[in-house]
Residue, then its C-alpha position, 0 to 999 in steps of 0.5 A: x661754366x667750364x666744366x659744363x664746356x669740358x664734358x660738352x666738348x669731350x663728349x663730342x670727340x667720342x665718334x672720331x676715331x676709325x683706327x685699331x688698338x694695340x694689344x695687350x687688352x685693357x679694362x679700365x674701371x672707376x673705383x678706389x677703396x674697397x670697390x677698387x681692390x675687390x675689382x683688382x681681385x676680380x681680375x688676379x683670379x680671372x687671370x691667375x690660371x691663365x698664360x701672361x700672354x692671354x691675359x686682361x690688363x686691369x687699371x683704374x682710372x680714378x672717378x666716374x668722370x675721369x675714367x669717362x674723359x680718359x676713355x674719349x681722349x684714349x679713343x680719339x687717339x686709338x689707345x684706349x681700352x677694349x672694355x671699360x666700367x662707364x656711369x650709369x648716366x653716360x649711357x645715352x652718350x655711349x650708345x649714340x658715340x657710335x665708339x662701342x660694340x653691343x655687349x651681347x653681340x660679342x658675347x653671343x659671337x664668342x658662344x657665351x650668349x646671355x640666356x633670357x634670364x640673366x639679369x634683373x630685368x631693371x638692369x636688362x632694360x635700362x642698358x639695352x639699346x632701341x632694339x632691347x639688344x644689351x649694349x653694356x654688361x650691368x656691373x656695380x648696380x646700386x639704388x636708394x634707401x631708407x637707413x634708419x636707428x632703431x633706437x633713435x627713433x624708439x626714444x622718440x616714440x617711432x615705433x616704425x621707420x616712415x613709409x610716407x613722407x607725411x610720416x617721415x616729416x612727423x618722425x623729423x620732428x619728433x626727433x628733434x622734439x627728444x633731443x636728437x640734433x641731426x634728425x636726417x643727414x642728406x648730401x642734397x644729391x639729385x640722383x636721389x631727391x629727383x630721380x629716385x624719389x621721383x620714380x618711387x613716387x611714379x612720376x616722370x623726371x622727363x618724357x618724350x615727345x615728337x622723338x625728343x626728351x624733355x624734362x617736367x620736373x618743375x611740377x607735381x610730386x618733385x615740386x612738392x618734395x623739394x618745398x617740403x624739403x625747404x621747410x624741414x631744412x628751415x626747422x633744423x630736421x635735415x642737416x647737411x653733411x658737411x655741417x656733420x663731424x665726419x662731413x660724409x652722410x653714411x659716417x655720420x649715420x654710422x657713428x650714430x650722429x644722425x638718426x636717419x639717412x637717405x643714400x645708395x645701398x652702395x653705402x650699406x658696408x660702410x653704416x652696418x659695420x658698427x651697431x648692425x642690430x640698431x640698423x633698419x633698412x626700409x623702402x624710399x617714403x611716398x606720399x600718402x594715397x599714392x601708389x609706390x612704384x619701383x626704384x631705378x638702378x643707378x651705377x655703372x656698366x661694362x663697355x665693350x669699345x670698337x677697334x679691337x683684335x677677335x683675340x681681344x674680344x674673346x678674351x674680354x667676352x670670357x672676363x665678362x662671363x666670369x664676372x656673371x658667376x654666382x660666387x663672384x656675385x655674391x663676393x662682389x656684393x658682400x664687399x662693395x655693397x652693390x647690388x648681383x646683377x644676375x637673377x641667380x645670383x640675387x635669389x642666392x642672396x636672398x635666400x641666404x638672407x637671415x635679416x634685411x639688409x640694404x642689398x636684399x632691400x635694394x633688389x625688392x624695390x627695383x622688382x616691377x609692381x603689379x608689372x608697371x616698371x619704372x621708366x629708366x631716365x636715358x637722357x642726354x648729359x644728365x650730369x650736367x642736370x644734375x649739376x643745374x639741379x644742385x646750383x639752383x637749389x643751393x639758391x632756394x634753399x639760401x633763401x635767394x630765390x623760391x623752390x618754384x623758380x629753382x625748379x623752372x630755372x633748372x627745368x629751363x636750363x637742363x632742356x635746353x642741354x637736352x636741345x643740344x644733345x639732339x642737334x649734336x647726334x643728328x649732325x653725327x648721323x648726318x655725316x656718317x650717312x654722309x660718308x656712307x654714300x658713295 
């Protein structure tokens, strides 16, 4: 599995460099279209009053995975960036690497200290290190909803957009039943099916004993979802995107293909921006009798990078400000369709909220429930479980294997990641402490 030995070995670079970064400041981010252009004019009004000497140097990286892999190279080789827009799932390795700075350490150095307040306490808790210190700056935050066509489901006698799986399983069908041909379009992405529909439903992805993590998902209420989802599939009621004319999930929905869509509330711009009266946007489905609790945010973070100048990290710390602006906020969510990261900036929002959207939807469902949070799923390469995830299920749902050892195989697989993620860091700690001693 080459990509698998790829990000194991870039990964393991991370902690190598000692040596200080040339000026001017960086910050790489990992957006193009429209997320892309609305962070490049994040940065010409954070620049423009400002003297070209003392100012941030913006550049995109491509993807998620580039920009993660061009950071490690960039670092090992003492060029890299002084701040950088890093995935949600890389998190674990981020705050292990021992290649950052906590983000609420140099903004408190530099007199611009985060009140209690600031962020969504989701956010807050899912990027703060083992001592609740902020290691990283929330930024294009996301997480995973219902869309659905009103009209659609009307003509198939729903009358409301499922709030239960048991529901959402009769509304497939009945859809199907009033000549609808893509009941629900669906990517299949783990980061919904299992983590997201995991932490609504209240179950854990993985727990931690004996100071390690280990994934459990092969039974319960992921096991459950994944043999009703074989089965709708079977029926023709889930369509696969590629098997769409657009061949993406949002375009189907949003050209009225597909009567129902399960994605992030990134996806908002693009499925209202046609037939906005016909749209609904609604909760994650639960199964009946069981207590909903909160989503999960997803997206991604600013890092502040070691080996940088006090000039370079004031100036980033004075970005990271302005970036936290209410208006900026509001510009950024009204572009991209992610979610203010910022307590203030979400009540504004909010507030000024005629109607439901996927962004007044995606800051209900992160709220704690009966103050019980959803536990962040921190472990270590979740991206490569995801990957484990996708090609077992691909199997199970070809018929080649069942969805019980699907999720055994992947279970199986995805700990024994976890294991080597463990005895990497442990000989990391090791070493340092190794060279710390005199």
């Amino acid at each position: 599995m080459p990509s698998i030995r790829k990000m194991l070995s870039a990964l393991a670079l991370l902690p190598l460099a000692t040596h200080a970064f040339a000026a001017p400041a960086e910050f790489w981010y990992s957006h193009s279209g429209a997320a892309g252009s609305a962070i490049a004019d994040l940065c010409r009004s954070f620049n423009s009053q400002r003297e070209e000497s003392d100012r941030l140097h913006c550049v995109s990286q491509g993807s998620y995975e580039q920009t993660l892999q061009k950071t490690v190279a960039a670092y090992r080789a003492g060029i890299g960036p002084a701040l950088v827009e890093i995935y949600d799932v890389a998190t674990p390795d981020m705050l292990l690497g021992g290649a950052t700075r906590p983000v609420e350490a140099i903004m408190a150095d530099h007199h611009r200290a985060y009140p209690d307040d600031t962020f969504l306490p989701a956010l807050r808790r899912y990027y703060a290190d083992d001592h609740g210190t902020l290691a990283a700056q929330p930024f294009a935050a996301s997480t995973a909803v219902l869309y659905t066509h009103r009209n659609a489901l009307a003509a198939a006698g729903i009358s409301a957009p499922p709030a239960t799986w048991e529901a959402f399983a009769d509304a497939l069908r009945a859809l199907k039943k009033s000549g609808q041909k893509c009941p629900v379009v669906s990517a299949f992405a783990p980061w919904i099916w299992l983590e997201q529909a995991s932490a609504a439903q209240g179950t854990d992805v993985a727990i931690r004993s004996a100071g390690s993590d280990r994934y459990q998902f092969d039974k319960g209420a992921h096991l459950r979802l994944m043999k009703d989802l074989a089965q709708w599939t079977r029926e023709g009621l889930v369509v696969h995107e590629d098997s769409t004319r657009s061949g993406q999930q949002a375009l189907a929905f949003a050209t009225d293909d597909c009567a129902m869509l399960i994605d992030s509330t990134g996806a908002w711009n693009v499925v209202h921006s046609t037939l906005r009266s016909d749209i609904q946007v609604t909760a994650l489905p639960i199964y009946a009798g069981t207590q909903r609790r909160a989503n999960v945010p997803g997206g991604s973070s600013l890092w502040v990078m070691r080996g940088h100048s006090v000039r370079d990290y004031r100036l980033v710390s004075e970005f990271l400000a302005f970036v936290l602006q209410p208006d900026n906020q509001l510009m950024f969510s009204a572009r991209t369709g992610y979610l203010p990261v910022t307590q203030a900036g979400a009540a504004r929002l909010q507030s000024a909220a005629s109607e439901p959207s996927a962004i007044t939807v995606g800051l209900t469902v992160l709220n704690d429930i009966d103050g019980q949070p959803s536990a962040p799923l921190r472990c270590g390469f979740i991206t490569l479980m995801r990957l484990i995830w996708s090609q077992e299920m691909e199997n199970a749902f070809a018929g080649r294997q069942s969805i019980d050892l699907a999720l055994r195989q992947t279970t199986l697989r995805a700990n024994e990641l976890l294991g080597l993620f463990q005895q990497m860091h442990q000989a990391q700690a090791s070493n340092e402490s190794n060279e710390a001693t005199p």
